[in-house]
C-alpha positions in Angstrom: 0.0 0.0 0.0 1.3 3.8 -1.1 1.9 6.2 0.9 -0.1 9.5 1.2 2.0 12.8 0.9 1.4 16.2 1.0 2.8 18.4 -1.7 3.5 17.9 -5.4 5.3 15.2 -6.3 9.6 15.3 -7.9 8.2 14.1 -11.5 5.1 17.2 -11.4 7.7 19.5 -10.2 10.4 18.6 -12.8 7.5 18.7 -15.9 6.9 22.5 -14.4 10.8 23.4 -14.5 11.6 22.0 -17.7 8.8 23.7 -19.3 9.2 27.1 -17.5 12.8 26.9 -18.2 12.2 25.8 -22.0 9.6 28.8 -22.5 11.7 31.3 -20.7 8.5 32.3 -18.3 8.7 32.5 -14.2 5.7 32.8 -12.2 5.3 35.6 -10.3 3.1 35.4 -7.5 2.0 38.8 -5.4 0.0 39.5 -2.7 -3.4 41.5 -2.9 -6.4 42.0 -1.1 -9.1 39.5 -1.4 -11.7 42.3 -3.1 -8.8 43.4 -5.8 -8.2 39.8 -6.9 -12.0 39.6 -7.5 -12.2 42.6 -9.3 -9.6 41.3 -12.0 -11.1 38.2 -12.0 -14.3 40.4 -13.0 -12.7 42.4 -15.4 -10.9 39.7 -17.1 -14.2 38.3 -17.7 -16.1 41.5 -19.1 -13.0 41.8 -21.3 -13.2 38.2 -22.7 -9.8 37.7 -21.6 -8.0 35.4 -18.4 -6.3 37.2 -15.5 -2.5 36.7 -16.9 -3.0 38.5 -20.1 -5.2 41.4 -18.5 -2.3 41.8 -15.7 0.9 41.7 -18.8 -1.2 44.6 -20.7 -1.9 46.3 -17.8 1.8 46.8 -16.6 3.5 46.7 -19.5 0.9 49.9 -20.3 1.7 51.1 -17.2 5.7 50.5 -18.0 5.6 52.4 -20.9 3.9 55.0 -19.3 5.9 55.7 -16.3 9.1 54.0 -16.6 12.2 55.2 -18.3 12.7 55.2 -21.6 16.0 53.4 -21.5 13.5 50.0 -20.3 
């Protein structure tokens, strides 16, 4: 009989490096408040989009807004 554990297991976390290292992405996680995470999950809905590609427009608009130019 197996073993329970808790936690992903070596061969799941090895899939999710190998394919984050292939595709050059990281995930970023951050901290919010529980009423701003549902209002992007609202808006990303009423815009027909998901929650990742509503959150890289909105900062890279907000980059190339503010930031340097030399970024």
């Amino acid at each position: 009989m197996s073993e329970l554990t808790i936690g992903k297991s070596s061969r799941i976390e090895k899939a999710i490096a190998s394919v984050q290292k292939d595709t050059k992405i990281i995930r970023m996680n951050i901290i919010l408040e529980k009423k701003m995470h549902n209002k992007i999950k609202m808006a990303a809905m009423y815009l027909e989009t998901n929650v990742t590609t509503l959150v890289k427009n909105a900062v890279n608009e907000y980059i190339s807004k503010y930031a340097p130019e030399h970024m």
